[in-house]
ZAMARGU-4260 file (C-alpha; in steps of 0.2 Angstrom, whole numbers, plus 5000, padded with zeros to 4 digits):
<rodrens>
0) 5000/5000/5000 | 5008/5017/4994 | 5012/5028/5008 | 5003/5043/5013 | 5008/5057/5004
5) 5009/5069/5017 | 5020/5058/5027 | 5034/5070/5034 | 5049/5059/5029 | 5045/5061/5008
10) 5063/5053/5003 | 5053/5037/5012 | 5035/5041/5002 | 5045/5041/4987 | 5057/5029/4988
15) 5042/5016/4994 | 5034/5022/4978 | 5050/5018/4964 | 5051/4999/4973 | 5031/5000/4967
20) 5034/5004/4950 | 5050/4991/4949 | 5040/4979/4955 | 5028/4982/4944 | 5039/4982/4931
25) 5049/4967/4937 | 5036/4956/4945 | 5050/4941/4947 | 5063/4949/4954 | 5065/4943/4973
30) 5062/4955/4989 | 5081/4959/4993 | 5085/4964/4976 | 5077/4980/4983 | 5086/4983/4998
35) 5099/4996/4991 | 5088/5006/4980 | 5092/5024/4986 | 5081/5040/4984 | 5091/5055/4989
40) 5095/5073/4987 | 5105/5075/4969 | 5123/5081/4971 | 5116/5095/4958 | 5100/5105/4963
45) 5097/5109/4947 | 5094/5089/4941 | 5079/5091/4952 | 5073/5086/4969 | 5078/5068/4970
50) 5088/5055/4962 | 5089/5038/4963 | 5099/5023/4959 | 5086/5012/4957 | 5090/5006/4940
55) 5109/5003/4941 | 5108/4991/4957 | 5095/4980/4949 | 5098/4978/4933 | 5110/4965/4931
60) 5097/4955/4940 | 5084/4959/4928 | 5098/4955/4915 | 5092/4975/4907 | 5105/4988/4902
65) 5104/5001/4914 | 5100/5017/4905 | 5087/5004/4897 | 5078/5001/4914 | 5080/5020/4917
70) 5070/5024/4904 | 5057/5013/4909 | 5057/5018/4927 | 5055/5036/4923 | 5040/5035/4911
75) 5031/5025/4928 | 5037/5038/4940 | 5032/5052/4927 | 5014/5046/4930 | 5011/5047/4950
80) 5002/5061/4955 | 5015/5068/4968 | 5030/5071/4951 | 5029/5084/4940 | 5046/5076/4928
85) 5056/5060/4932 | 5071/5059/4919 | 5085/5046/4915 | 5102/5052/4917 | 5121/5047/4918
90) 5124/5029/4918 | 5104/5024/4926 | 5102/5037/4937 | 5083/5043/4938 | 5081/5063/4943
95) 5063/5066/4950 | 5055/5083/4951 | 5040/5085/4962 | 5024/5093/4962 | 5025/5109/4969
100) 5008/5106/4980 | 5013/5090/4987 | 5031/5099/4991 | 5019/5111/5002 | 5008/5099/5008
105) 5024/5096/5020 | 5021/5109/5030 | 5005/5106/5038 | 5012/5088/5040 | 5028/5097/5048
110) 5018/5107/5061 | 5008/5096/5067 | 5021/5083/5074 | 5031/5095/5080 | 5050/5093/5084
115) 5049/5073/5080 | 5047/5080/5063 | 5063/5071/5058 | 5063/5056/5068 | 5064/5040/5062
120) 5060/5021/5061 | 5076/5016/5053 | 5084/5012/5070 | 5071/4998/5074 | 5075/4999/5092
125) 5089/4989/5091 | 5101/4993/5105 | 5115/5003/5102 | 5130/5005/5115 | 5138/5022/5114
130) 5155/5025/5124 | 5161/5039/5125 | 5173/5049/5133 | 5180/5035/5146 | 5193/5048/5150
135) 5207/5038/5164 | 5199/5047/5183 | 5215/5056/5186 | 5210/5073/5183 | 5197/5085/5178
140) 5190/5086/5161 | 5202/5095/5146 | 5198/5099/5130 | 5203/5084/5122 | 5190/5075/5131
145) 5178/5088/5127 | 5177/5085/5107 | 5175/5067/5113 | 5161/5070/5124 | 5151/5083/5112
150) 5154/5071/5096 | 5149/5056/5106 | 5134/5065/5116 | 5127/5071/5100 | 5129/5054/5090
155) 5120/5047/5105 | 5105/5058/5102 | 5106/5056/5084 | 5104/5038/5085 | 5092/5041/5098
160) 5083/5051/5084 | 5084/5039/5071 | 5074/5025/5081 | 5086/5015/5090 | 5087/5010/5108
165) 5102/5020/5114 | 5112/5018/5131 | 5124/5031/5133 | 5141/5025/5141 | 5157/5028/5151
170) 5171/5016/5153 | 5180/5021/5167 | 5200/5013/5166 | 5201/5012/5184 | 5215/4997/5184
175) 5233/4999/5177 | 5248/5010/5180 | 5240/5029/5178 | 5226/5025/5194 | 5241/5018/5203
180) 5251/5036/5198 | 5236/5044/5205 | 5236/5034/5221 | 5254/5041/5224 | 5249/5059/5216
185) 5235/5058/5230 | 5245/5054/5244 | 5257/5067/5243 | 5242/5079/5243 | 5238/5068/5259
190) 5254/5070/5267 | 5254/5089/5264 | 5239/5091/5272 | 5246/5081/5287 | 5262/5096/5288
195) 5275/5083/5281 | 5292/5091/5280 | 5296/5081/5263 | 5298/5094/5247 | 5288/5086/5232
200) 5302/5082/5224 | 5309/5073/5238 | 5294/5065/5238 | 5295/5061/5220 | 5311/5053/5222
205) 5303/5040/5234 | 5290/5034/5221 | 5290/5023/5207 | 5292/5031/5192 | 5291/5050/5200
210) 5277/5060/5205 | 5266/5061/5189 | 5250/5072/5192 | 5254/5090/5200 | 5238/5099/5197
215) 5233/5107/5212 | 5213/5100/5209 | 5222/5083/5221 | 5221/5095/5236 | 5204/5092/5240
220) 5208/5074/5239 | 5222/5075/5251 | 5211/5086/5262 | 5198/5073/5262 | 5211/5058/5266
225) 5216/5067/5282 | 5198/5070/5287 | 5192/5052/5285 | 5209/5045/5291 | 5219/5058/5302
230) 5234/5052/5302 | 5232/5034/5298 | 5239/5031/5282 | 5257/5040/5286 | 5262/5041/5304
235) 5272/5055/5308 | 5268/5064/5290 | 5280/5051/5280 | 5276/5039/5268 | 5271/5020/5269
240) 5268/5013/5251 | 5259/4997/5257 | 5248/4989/5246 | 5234/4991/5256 | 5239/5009/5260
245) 5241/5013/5240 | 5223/5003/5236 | 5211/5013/5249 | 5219/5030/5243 | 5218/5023/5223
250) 5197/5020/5227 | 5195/5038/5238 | 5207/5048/5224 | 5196/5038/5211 | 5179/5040/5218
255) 5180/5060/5220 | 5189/5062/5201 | 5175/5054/5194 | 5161/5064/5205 | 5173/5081/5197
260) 5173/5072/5179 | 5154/5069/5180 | 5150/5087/5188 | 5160/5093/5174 | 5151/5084/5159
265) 5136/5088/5167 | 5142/5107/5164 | 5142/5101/5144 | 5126/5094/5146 | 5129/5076/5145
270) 5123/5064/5156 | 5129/5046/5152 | 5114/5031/5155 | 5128/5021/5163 | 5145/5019/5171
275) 5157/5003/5171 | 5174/5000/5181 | 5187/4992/5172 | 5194/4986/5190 | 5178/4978/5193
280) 5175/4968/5177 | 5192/4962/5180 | 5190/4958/5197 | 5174/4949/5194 | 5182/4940/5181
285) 5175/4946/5166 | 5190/4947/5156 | 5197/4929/5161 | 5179/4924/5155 | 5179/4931/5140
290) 5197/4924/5136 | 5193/4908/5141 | 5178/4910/5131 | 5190/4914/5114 | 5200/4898/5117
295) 5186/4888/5118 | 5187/4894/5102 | 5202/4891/5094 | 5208/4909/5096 | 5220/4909/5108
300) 5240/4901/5106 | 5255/4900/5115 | 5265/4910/5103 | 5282/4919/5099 | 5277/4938/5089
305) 5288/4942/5074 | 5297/4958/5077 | 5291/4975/5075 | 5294/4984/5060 | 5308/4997/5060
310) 5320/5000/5075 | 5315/4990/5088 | 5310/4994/5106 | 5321/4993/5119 | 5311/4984/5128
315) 5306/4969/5116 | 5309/4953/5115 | 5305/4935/5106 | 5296/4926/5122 | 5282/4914/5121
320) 5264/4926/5127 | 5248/4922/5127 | 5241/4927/5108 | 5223/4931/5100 | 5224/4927/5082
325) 5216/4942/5078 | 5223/4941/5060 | 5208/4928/5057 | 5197/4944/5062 | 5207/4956/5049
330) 5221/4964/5061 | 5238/4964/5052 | 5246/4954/5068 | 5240/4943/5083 | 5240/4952/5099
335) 5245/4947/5118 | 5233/4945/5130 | 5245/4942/5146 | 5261/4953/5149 | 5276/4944/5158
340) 5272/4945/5175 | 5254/4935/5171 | 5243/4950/5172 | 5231/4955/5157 | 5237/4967/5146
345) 5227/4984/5141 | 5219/4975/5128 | 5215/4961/5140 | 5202/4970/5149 | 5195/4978/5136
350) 5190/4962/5127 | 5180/4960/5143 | 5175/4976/5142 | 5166/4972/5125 | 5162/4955/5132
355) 5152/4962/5145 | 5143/4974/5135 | 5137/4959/5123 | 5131/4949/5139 | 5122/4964/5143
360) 5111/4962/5124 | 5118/4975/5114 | 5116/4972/5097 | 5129/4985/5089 | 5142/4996/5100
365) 5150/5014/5093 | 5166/5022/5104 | 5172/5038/5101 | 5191/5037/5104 | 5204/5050/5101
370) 5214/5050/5086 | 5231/5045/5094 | 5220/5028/5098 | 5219/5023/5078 | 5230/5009/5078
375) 5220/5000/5090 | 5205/5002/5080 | 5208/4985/5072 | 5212/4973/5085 | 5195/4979/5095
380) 5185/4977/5080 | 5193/4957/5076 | 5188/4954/5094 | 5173/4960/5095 | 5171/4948/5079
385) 5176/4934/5087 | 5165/4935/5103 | 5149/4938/5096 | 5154/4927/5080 | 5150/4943/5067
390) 5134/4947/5075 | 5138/4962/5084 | 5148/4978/5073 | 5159/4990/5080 | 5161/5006/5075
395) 5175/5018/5083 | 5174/5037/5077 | 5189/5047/5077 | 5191/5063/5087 | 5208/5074/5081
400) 5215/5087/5093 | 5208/5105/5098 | 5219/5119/5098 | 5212/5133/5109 | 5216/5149/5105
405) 5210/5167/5109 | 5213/5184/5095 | 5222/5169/5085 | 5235/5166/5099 | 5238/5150/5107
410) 5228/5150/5125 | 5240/5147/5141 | 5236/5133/5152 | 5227/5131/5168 | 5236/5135/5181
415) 5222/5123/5191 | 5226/5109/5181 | 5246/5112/5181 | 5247/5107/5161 | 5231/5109/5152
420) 5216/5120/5148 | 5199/5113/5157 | 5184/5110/5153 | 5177/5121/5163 | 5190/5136/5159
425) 5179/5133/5139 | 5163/5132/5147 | 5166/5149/5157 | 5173/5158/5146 | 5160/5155/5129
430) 5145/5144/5136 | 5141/5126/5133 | 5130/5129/5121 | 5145/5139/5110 | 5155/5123/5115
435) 5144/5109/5109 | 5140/5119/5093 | 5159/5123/5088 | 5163/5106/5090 | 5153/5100/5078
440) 5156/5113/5067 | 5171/5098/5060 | 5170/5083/5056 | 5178/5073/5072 | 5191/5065/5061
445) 5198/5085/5055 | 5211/5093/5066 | 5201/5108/5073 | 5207/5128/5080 | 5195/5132/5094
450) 5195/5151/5095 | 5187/5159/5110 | 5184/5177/5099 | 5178/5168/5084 | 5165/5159/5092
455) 5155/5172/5104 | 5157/5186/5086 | 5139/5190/5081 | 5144/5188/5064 | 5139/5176/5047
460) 5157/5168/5050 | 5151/5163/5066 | 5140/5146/5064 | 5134/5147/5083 | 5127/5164/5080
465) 5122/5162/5061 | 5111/5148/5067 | 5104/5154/5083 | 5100/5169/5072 | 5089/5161/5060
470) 5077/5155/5075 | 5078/5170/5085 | 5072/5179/5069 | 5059/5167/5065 | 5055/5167/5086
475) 5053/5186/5083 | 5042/5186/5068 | 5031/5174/5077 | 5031/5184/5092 | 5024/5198/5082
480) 5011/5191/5074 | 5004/5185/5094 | 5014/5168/5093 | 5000/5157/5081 | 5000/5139/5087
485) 5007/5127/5076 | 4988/5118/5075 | 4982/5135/5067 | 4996/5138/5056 | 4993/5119/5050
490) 4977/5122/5040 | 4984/5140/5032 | 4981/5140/5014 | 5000/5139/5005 | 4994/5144/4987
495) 5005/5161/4992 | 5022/5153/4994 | 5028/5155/4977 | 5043/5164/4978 | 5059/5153/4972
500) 5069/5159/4990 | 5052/5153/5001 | 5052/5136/4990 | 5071/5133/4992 | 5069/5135/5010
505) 5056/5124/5009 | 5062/5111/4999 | 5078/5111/5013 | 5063/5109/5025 | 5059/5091/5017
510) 5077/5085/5017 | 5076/5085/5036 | 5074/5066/5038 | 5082/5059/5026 | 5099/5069/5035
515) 5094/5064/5051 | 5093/5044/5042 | 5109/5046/5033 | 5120/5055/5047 | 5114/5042/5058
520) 5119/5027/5047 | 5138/5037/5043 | 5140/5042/5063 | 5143/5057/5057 | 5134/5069/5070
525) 5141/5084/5062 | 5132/5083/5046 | 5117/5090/5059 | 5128/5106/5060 | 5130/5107/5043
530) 5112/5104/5037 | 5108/5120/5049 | 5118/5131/5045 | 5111/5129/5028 | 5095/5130/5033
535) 5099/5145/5042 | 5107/5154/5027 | 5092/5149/5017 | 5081/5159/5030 | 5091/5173/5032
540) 5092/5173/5014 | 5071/5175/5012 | 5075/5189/5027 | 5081/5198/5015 | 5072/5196/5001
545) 5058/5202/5012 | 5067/5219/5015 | 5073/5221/4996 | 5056/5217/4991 | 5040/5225/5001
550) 5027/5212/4994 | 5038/5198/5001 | 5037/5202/5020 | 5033/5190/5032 | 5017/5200/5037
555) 5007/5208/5027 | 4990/5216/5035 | 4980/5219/5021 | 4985/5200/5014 | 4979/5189/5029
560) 4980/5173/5020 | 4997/5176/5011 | 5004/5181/5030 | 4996/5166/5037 | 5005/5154/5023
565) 5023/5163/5027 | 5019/5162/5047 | 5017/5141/5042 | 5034/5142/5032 | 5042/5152/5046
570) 5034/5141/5060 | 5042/5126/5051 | 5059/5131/5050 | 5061/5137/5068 | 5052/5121/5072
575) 5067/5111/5060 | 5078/5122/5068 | 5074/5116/5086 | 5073/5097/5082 | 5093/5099/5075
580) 5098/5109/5089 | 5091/5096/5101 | 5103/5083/5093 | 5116/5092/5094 | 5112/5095/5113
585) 5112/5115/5111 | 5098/5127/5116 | 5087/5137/5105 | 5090/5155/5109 | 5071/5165/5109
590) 5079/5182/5103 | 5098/5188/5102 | 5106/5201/5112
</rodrens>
């Protein structure tokens, strides 16, 4: 049964409609020689409103010459009551232009769902685990964490948007050599606040490695030992690196980071569903689990690895470990599982760390890692392979570095953190909303500058402002005409919106889903930036119009029903607006000052 045609996704109306006419066409083709015909937005706007590949992908099965099929495809398409022209081009393309009335028929559609105008079925509430950020607890939130966290957050929402069953997560690497530098880091801030006589590189002579983490945010850990413990855990203000001493101050220095970490991403605006310790899968066996689990397999050997390529680490050497053969899985070389003490390496425990989010029924996992973390990409994708036996993906998105700067100049560090700029010093000095929006003004995978002038300027090279503009202008014009609810608006007559700047905005309008669709299957959460930012500029672009051009104003008192169509148009993109902003976890402004 065709789809209704004022359905708000009409990318899906239409593409239901060319399987109609193949199947029509080709009665004896089987289902799934469907399933990659594409309807999208052409890459020229003046082929028409949409293409599709129909013709090319099934072809061969329908043993037809492409531009043959084309041809017949279009003359079917030509005939539904919804196209106006549908043309063969290139190699088996088919370009569709659409009736301009069933183009407006989109805005009463539009205004009546609301802000879920864009959301989607696609997802079909399979569940998706997203990790993100998973920052080591042994110091605040910096701004490399902070492009994680925004590109993660948003990608969340998207998918969240585009109909799956989303659980937001943090993996926190609470086992290993960095939380046992911040046990030491912690107890020298301890002993300070006890009144010890040692200087702190006295202090750092006596421990393993040297003292690592300086920042002054340890103090209040320190403080908060001596309170719970007076003077306990280092009698007579000296040191007393017992296990036991070293594990208690680990779990407190731990425990308050990650209550800083989640204050501070709360300041961002995300809010993760859930929260695993790496210390505790391990300790509850997890890992060994999901180890043993591989070899049952097959997939684990006793094994001696080739050398590395190039010079060759000092430290290396050709002794049997403890292998995944993760190059039955893709990776270029098996990986070790124990190191040679009998411990699990990194990678260990974080095979159980994917184990454990399979146990728990997810059905594909996305991490956002950053970009110095590329080379492990492939090992973690062969295991994940190999533990659910193909049936659960894994995709990792890339995050590059952000370089701060302010007036083009290269920001100093915190002096708070001892060696980089917070999250917080961002948040306080241009506004989370600033912060989301900028970071997504990249895609994660580009090196981006972050520039603290640049991104609070009320100016068109500004996206952050050029977008928020666009609603607080639609807000404003709404607000003059005593703020018509969207059910009103919904029954407006449109027969006034003729003007090629009101259909282009429009026709942008329409292509709402299908980006949401398509940024969603790419995990590409900045394509939401980029889709506003041009529907911003198409506003702003009828904004003027209407100020060159009397007759093309917003309102119009002695045209009532050519006001209420543009009041509809106007409604519909601030609406649009607000659903993309949502995604991207930024707030709407009502009016700019």
């Amino acid at each position: 049964m065709p789809q209704d045609p004022t359905a708000p996704d009409i990318f899906a109306v239409l593409r239901a409609e060319v399987v109609a006419c193949l199947r029509r066409l080709l009665p004896d083709l089987p289902e799934d020689a469907f399933a990659r015909v594409l309807v999208e937005p052409p890459r020229d706007a003046s082929h028409g409103d949409m293409a599709t590949n129909a013709a090319m992908v099934v072809a061969k099965l329908a043993k037809m010459p492409p531009p043959k099929l084309a041809a017949q495809l279009s003359e079917a398409l030509a005939a539904l009551p919804m196209v106006a022209e549908a043309a063969p081009a290139g190699p088996g393309f088919v370009n569709l232009r659409l009736r301009e009335d069933f183009v407006l028929a989109q805005i009463p559609a539009l205004l009546r769902v609301g802000e879920a105008y864009g959301t989607s079925p696609v997802g079909q509430g399979i569940r998706v685990n997203v990790e993100y950020v998973s920052a080591n607890p042994t110091g605040p939130m910096h701004v490399g964490h902070c492009r994680g966290a925004v590109v993660g957050d948003a990608l969340a929402n998207l998918l969240l948007k585009a109909g799956y069953d989303v659980t937001k997560e943090y993996y926190i690497n609470d086992a290993g050599a960095q939380v046992r530098a911040l046990a030491y880091a912690a107890y020298w801030r301890y002993l300070q606040a006890l009144g010890t006589t040692l200087t702190e590189e006295e202090y750092s002579a006596l421990v393993p490695g040297g003292l690592q983490y300086r920042g002054e945010y340890l103090i209040p850990v320190g403080e908060a030992l001596k309170q719970q413990h007076g003077d306990a855990l280092a009698p007579g203000a000296r040191p007393d690196f017992t296990e036991e001493r070293l594990a208690l101050i680990q779990r407190t220095a731990v425990s308050m980071m990650m209550d800083e970490i989640r204050e501070d991403l709360a300041a961002l605006g995300v809010v993760h569903d859930v929260f695993i310790s790496e210390l505790k899968l391990v300790q509850d066996g997890v890992a060994d689990r999901a180890i043993a689990e591989l070899s049952a397999k097959g997939l684990v050997y006793e094994g001696v690895l080739e050398p590395p390529k190039g010079k060759l680490p000092d430290d290396w050497e050709p002794r049997p470990q403890t292998l995944f053969a993760s190059t039955k899985f893709g990776d270029d070389v098996d990986r070790p599982l124990r190191k040679s003490d009998g411990s699990n390496t990194y990678f260990a425990n974080d095979i159980g760390n994917h184990a454990d989010k399979i146990a728990r029924g997810m059905q594909q996992l996305v991490q956002v890692w950053g970009a110095d973390h590329g080379g492990y990409v492939s090992r973690m994708k062969a295991a994940t392979k190999a533990l659910s036996d193909g049936a659960v993906p894994l995709d990792v998105v890339l995050c590059q570095i952000v370089k701060v700067l302010k007036d083009g100049e290269p920001v100093r560090m915190s002096k708070r953190a001892g060696s980089y700029i917070t999250l917080r010093d961002l948040i306080d000095e241009v506004g989370r909303d600033a912060v989301r929006f900028t970071m997504l003004t990249r895609k994660s995978d580009a090196q981006m500058e972050f520039d603290l002038t640049k991104v609070v300027e009320q100016s068109r090279e500004n996206p952050v402002f050029y977008v928020q503009y666009a609603h607080a202008r639609c807000r404003s014009v709404l607000r003059q005409a005593e703020d018509p609810s969207a059910e009103d608006l919904a029954t407006a007559p449109l027969d006034a919106l003729k003007d090629p700047a009101e259909l282009a905005l429009l026709r942008r309008l329409t292509t709402w889903p299908r980006t949401v669709e398509a940024a969603a299957a790419a995990r590409e959460p900045h394509r939401i930036a980029f889709y506003l930012h041009d529907l911003a500029s198409d506003f702003h672009i009828l904004w003027n119009r209407g100020r060159e051009d009397a007759t093309l104003r917003f309102i119009l008192a002695e045209q009532p029903e050519a006001t209420r169509a543009r009041l509809a148009l106007v409604a519909a993109t601030a609406t649009v607006i607000r659903s993309g902003l949502a995604v991207m976890g930024v707030t709407p402004v009502e009016e700019m000052r």
